[in-house]
Backbone as JSON Lines, residues from 0, in Angstrom:
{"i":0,"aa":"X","n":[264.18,58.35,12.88],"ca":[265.36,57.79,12.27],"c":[265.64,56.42,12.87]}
{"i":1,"aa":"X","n":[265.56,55.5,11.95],"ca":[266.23,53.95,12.72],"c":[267.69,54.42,12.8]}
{"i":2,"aa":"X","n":[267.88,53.16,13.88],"ca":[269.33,53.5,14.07],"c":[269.84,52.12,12.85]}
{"i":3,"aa":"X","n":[271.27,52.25,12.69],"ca":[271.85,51.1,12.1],"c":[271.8,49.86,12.93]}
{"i":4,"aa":"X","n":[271.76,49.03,12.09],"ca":[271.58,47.27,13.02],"c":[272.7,47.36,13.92]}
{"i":5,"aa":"X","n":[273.99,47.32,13.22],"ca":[275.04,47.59,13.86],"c":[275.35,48.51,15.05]}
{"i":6,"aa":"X","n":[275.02,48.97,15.2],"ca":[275.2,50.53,16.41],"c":[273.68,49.53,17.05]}
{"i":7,"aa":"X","n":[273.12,48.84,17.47],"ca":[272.14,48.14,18.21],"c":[272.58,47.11,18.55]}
{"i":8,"aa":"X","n":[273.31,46.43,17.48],"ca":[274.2,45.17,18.59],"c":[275.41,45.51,19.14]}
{"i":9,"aa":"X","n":[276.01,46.15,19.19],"ca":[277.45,47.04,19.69],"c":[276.68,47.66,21.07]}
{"i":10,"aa":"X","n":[275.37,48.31,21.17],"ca":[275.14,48.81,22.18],"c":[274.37,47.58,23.61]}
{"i":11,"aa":"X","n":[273.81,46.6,22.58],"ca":[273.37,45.53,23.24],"c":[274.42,44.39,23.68]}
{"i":12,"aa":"X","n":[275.32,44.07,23.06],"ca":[276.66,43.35,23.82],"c":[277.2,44.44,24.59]}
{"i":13,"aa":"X","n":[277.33,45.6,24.02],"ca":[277.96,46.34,25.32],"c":[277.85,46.31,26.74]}
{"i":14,"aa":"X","n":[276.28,46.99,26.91],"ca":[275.31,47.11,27.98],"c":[275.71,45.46,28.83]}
{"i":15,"aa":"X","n":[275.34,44.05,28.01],"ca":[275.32,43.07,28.35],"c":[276.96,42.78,29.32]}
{"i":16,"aa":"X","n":[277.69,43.26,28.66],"ca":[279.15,42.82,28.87],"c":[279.18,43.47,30.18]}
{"i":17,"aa":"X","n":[278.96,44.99,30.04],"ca":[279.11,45.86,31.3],"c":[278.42,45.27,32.55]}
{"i":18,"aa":"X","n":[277.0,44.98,32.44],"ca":[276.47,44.31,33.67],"c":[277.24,42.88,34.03]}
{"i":19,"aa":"X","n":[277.63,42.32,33.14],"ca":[278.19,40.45,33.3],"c":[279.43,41.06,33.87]}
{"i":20,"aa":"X","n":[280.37,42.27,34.06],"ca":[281.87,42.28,34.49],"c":[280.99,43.12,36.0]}
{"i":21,"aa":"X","n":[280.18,43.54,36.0],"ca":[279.61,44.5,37.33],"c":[279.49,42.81,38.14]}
{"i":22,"aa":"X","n":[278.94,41.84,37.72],"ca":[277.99,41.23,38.54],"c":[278.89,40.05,39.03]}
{"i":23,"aa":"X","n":[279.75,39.53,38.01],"ca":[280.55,38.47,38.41],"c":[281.26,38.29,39.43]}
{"i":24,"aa":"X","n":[281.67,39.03,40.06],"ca":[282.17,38.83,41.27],"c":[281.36,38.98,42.73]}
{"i":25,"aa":"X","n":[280.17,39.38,42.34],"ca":[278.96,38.64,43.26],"c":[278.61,36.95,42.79]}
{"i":26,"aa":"X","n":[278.36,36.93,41.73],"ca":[277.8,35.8,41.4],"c":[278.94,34.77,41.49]}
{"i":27,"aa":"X","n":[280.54,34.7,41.91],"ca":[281.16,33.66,41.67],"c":[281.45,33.69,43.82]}
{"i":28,"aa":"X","n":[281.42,34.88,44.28],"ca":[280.86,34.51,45.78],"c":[279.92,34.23,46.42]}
{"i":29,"aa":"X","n":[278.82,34.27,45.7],"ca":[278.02,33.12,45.92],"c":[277.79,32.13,45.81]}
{"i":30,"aa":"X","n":[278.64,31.27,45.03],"ca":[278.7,30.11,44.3],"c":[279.99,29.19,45.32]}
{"i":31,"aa":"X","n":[281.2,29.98,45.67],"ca":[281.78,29.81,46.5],"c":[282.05,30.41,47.44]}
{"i":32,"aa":"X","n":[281.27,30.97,48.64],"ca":[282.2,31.65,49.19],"c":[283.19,31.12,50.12]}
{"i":33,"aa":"X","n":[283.71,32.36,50.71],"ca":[285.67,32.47,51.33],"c":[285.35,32.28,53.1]}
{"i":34,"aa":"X","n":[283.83,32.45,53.17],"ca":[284.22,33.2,54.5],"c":[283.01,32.14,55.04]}
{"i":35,"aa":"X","n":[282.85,31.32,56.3],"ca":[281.71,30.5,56.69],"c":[280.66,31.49,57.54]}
{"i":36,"aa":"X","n":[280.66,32.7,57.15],"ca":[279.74,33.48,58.6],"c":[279.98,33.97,59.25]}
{"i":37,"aa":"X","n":[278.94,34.7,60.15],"ca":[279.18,34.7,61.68],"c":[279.06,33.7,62.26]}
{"i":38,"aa":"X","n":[279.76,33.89,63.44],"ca":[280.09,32.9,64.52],"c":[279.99,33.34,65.67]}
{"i":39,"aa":"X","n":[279.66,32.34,66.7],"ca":[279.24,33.01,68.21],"c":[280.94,32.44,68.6]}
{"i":40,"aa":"X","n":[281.61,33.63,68.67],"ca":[283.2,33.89,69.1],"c":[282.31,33.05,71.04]}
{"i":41,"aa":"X","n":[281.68,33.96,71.51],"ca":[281.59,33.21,73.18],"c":[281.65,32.27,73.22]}
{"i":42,"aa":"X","n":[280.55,31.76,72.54],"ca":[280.45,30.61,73.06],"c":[282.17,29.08,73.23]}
{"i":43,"aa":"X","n":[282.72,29.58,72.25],"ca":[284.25,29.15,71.85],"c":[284.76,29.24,73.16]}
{"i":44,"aa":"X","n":[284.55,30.27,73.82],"ca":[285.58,30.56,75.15],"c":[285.52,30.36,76.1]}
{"i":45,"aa":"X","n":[284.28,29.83,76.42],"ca":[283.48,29.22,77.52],"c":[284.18,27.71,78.32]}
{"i":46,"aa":"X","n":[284.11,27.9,79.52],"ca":[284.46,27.13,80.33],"c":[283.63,26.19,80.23]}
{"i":47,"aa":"X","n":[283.61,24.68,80.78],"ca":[281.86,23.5,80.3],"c":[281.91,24.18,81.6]}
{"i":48,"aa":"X","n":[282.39,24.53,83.25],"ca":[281.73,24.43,84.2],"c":[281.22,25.92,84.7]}
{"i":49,"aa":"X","n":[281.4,26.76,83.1],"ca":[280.95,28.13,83.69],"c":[280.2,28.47,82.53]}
{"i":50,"aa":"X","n":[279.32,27.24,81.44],"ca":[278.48,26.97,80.62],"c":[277.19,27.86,81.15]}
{"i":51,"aa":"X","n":[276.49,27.26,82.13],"ca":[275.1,27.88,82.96],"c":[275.47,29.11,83.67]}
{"i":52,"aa":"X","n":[276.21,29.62,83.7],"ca":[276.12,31.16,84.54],"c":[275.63,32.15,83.57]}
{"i":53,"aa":"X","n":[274.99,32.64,83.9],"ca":[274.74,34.29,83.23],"c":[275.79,35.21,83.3]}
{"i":54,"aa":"X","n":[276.8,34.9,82.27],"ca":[278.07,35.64,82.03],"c":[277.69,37.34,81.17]}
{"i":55,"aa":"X","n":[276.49,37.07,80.47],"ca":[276.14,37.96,79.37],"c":[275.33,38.86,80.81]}
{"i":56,"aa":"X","n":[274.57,38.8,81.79],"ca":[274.55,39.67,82.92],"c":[275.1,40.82,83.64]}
{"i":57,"aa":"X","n":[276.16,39.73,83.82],"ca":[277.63,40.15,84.92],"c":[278.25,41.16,83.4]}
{"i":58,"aa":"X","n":[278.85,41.07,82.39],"ca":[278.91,41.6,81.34],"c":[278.26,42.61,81.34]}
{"i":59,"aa":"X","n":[277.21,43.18,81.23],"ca":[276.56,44.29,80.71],"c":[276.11,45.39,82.12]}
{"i":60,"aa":"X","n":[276.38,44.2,83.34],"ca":[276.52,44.94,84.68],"c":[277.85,45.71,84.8]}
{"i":61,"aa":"X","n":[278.69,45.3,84.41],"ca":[279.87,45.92,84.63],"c":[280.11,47.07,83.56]}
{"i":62,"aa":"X","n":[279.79,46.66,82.6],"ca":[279.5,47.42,81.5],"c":[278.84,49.09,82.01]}
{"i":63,"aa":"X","n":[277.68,48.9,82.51],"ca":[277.2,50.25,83.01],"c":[277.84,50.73,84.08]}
{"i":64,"aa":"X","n":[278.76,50.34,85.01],"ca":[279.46,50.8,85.95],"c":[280.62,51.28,85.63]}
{"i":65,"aa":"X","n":[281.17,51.1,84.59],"ca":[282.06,51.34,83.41],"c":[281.52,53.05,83.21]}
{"i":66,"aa":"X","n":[280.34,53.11,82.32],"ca":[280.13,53.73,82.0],"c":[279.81,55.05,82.72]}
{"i":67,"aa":"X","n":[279.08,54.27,84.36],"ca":[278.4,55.56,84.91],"c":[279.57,56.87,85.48]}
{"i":68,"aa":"X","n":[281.02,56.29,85.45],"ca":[282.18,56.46,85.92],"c":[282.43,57.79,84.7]}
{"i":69,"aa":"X","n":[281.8,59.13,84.35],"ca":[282.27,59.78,83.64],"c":[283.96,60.12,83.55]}
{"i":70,"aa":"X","n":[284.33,60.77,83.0],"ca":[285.54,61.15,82.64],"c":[285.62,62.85,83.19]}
{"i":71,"aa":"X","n":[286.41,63.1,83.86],"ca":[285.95,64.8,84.3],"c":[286.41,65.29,83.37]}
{"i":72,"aa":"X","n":[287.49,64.9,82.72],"ca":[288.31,65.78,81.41],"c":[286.96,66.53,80.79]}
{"i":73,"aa":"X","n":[286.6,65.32,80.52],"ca":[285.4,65.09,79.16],"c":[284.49,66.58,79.31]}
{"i":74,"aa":"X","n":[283.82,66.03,80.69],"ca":[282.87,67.08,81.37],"c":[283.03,68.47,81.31]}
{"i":75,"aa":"X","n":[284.47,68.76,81.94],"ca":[284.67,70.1,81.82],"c":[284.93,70.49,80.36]}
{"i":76,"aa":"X","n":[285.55,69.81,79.45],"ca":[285.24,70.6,78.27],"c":[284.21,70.91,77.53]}
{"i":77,"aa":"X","n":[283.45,69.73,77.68],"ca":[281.7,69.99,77.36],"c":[281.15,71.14,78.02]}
{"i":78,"aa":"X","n":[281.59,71.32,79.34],"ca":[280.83,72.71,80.05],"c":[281.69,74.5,79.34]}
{"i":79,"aa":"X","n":[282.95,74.1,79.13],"ca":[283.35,75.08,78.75],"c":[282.98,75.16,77.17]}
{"i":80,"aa":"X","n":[282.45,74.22,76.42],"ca":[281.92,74.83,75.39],"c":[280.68,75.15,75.28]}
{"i":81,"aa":"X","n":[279.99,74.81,76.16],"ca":[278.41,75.33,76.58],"c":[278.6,76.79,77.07]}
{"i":82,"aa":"X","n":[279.57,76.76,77.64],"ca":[279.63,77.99,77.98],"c":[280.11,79.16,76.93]}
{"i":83,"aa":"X","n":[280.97,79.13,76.25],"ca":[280.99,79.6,75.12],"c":[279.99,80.08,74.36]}
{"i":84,"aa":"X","n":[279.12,78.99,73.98],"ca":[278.49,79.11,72.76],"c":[277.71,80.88,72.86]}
{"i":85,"aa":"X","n":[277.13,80.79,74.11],"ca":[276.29,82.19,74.25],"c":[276.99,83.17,73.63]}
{"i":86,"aa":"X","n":[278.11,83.38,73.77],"ca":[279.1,84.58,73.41],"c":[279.36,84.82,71.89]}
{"i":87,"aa":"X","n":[278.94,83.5,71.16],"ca":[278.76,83.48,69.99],"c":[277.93,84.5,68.87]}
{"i":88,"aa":"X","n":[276.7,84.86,69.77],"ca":[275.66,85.68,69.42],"c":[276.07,87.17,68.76]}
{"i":89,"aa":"X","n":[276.88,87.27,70.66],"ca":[277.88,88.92,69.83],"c":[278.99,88.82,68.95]}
């Protein structure tokens, strides 16, 4: 069965229309966009006479000392649900 001409251009502007209202608001932020990027925020905050130090170092040193510092809260509830779980079985 052909279809009617009509019911083929109704479905072909349709289809067309639907993708052109999906896409336009990609295609008009790309054309302009709102926003310039990323940006290196550090470098902005930087002292000129503390430019050459290895700040990103000292940073990620402290960072793990931070971290190695557990939380006992934390711990003991992790152990009391380890401990649990076995009891689960029965």
């Amino acid at each position: 069965m052909i279809p009617n001409p009509t019911t083929v251009l109704l479905l072909f502007f349709g289809a067309s229309t639907l993708i052109l209202i999906m896409l336009l608001p990609a295609l008009l932020e790309l054309k302009k966009p709102k926003d310039a990027g990323p940006r290196k925020i550090m470098e902005e905050n930087i002292i000129p006479s503390q430019r050459f130090k290895p700040f990103e170092a000292t940073f990620l040193a402290n960072l793990e000392k931070e971290i190695s510092k557990p939380d006992q809260t934390i711990i003991k509830r992790v152990a009391d649900i380890i401990a649990f779980l076995p009891n689960l079985e029965t």
